[in-house]
C-alpha positions as CSV (number, residue, x, y, z in Angstrom):
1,X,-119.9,158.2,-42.1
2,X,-122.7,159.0,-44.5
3,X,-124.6,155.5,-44.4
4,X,-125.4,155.9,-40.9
5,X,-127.8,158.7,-42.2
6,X,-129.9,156.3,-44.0
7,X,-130.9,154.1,-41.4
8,X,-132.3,156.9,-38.5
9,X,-135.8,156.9,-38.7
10,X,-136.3,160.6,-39.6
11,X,-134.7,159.5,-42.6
12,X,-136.3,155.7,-43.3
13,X,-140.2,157.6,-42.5
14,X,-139.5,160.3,-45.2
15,X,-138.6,157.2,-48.0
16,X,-141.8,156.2,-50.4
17,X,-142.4,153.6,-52.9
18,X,-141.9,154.4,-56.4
19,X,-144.9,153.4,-57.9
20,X,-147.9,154.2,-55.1
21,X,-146.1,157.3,-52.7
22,X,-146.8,154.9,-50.1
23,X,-144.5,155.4,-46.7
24,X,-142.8,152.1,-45.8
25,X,-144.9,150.2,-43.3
26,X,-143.9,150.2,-39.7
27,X,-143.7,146.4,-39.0
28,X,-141.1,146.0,-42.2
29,X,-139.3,149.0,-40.7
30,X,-139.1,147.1,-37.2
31,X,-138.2,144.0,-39.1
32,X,-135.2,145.5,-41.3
33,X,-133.6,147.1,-37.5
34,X,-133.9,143.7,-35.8
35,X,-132.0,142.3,-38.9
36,X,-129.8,144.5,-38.9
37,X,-127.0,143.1,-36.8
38,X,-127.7,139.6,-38.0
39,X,-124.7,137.6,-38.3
40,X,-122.5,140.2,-37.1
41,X,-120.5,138.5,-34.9
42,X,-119.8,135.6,-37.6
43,X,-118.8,138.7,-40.1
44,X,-116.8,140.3,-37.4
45,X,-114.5,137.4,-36.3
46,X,-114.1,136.4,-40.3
47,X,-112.7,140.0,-41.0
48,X,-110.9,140.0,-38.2
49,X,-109.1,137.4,-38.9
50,X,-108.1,138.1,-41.8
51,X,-106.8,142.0,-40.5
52,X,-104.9,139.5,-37.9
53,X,-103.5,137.3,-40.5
54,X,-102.4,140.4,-42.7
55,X,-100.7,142.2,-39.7
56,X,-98.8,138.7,-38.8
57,X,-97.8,138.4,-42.2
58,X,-96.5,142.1,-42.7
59,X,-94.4,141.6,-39.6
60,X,-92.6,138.4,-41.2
61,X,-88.6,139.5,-40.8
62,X,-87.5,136.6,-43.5
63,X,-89.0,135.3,-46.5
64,X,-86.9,133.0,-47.6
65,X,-87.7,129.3,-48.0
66,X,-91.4,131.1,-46.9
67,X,-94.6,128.9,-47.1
68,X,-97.9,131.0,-47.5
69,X,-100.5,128.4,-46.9
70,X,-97.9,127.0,-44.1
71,X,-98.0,130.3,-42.5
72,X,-101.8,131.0,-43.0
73,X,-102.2,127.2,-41.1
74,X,-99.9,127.9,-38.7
75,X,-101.3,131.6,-37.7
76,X,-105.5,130.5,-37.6
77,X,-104.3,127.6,-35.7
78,X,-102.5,130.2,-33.0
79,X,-105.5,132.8,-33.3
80,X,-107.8,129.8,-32.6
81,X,-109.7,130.6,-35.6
82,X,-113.1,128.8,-35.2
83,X,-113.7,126.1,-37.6
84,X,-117.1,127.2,-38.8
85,X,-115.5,130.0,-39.9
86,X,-113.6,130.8,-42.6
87,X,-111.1,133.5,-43.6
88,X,-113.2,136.4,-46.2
89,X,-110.4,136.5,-48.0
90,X,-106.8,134.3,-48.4
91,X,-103.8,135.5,-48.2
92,X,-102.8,135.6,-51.6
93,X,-105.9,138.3,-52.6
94,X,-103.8,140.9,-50.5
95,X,-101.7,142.1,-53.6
96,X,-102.7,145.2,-52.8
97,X,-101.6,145.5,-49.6
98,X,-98.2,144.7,-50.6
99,X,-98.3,146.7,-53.8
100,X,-98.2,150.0,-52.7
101,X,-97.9,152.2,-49.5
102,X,-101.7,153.3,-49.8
103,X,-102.3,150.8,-47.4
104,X,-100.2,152.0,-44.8
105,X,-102.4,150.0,-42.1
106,X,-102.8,147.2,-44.3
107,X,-106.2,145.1,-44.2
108,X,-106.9,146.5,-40.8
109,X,-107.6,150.1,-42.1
110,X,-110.8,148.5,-42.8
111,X,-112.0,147.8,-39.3
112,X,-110.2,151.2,-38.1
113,X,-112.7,153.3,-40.7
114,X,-115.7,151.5,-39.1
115,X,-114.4,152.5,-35.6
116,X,-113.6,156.0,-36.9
117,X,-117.0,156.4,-38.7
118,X,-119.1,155.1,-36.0
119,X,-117.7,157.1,-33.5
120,X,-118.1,160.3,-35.7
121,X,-121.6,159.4,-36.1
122,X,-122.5,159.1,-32.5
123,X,-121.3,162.4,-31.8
124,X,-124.7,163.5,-33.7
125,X,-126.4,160.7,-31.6
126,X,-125.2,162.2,-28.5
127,X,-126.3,165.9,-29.8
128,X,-130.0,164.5,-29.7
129,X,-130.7,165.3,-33.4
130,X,-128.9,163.4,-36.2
131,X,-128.8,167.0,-38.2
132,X,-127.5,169.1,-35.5
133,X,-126.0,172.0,-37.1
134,X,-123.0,172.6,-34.3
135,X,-121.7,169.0,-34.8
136,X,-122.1,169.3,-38.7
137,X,-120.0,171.9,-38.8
138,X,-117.6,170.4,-36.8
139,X,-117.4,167.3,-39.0
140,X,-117.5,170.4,-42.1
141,X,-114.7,171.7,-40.6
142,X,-112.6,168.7,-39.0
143,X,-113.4,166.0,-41.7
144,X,-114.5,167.0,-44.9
145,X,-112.9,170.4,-45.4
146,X,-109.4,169.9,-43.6
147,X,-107.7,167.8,-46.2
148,X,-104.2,167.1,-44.6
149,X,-103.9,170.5,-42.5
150,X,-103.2,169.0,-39.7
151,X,-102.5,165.0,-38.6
152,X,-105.7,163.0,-38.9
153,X,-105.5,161.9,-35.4
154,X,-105.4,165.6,-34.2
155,X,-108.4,166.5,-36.4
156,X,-110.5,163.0,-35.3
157,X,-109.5,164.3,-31.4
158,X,-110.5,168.7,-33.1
159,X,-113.9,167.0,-34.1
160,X,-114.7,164.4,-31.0
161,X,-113.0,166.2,-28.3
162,X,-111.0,163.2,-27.3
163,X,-109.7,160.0,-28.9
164,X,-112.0,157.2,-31.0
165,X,-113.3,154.7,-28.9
166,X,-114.6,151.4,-30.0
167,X,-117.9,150.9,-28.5
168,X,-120.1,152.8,-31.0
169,X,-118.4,150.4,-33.6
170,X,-119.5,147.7,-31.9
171,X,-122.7,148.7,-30.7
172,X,-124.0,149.6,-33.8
173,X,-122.7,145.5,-35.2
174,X,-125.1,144.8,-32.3
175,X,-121.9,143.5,-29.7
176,X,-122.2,145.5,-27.0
């Protein structure tokens, strides 16, 4: 959620160089937010993929006689995975997935963070100042400060005032 912070212009204006205090120039700042949701759409589909590929494999009800790279062929040939693209990372890098049960939501958990944090954020968009005090206190009070009080969906819906939605994730990759 914090990142968002460093890419609204009040913040970007305040920013100087090291060396000569000198503001950064207006045309680079127009150039760095047109860049910003450059390949996008390439990163999204090759995380995505792999979040699919992850949830297929977790669902697998028998092992035996089991093939990974068989199963990872089989499943990007389903998704019709495009061919320019390939997955971020294989199968067998998600040890950690299968290690433990801190990754309840496996490899997706990823993608639901950005859709949580995104959303979070626009509620400051929507407030018409990215500092408003009201909202901050309601992220103080509903995120930061409520540990495990309450169910994190109930706090999410405490701070938003309804469920996350996906567009502000999206908009701000530059797909919608």
């Amino acid at each position: 959620l914090m990142e968002h912070w460093l890419k609204q212009p009040a913040v970007l204006e305040r920013l100087r160089h090291h060396e000569t205090g000198e503001a950064i120039p207006a045309e680079l700042l127009k150039k760095l937010k047109a860049a910003q949701a450059f390949n996008e759409g390439f990163a999204t589909v090759e995380y995505t993929a792999c979040a699919l590929l992850d949830q297929a494999l977790h669902m697998q009800k028998d092992y035996t006689g089991f093939s990974l790279a068989e199963f990872e062929k089989r499943e990007l040939t389903r998704m019709d995975m495009p061919q320019g693209i390939v997955l971020r990372h294989r199968p067998t890098h998600f040890q950690h997935l299968f290690a433990s049960s801190a990754y309840a939501a496996a490899y997706y958990v990823y993608l639901w963070a950005e859709v949580l944090d995104a959303d979070a954020f626009d509620a400051f968009v929507e407030a018409g100042d990215v500092f408003d005090a009201e909202v901050a206190g309601r992220a103080r009070q509903f995120i930061y400060s409520a540990g495990n009080a309450q169910a994190p969906e109930q706090l999410f819906r405490l701070f938003r005032g309804r469920d996350p939605v996906i567009e502000p994730m999206l908009k701000k990759k530059g797909l919608a």
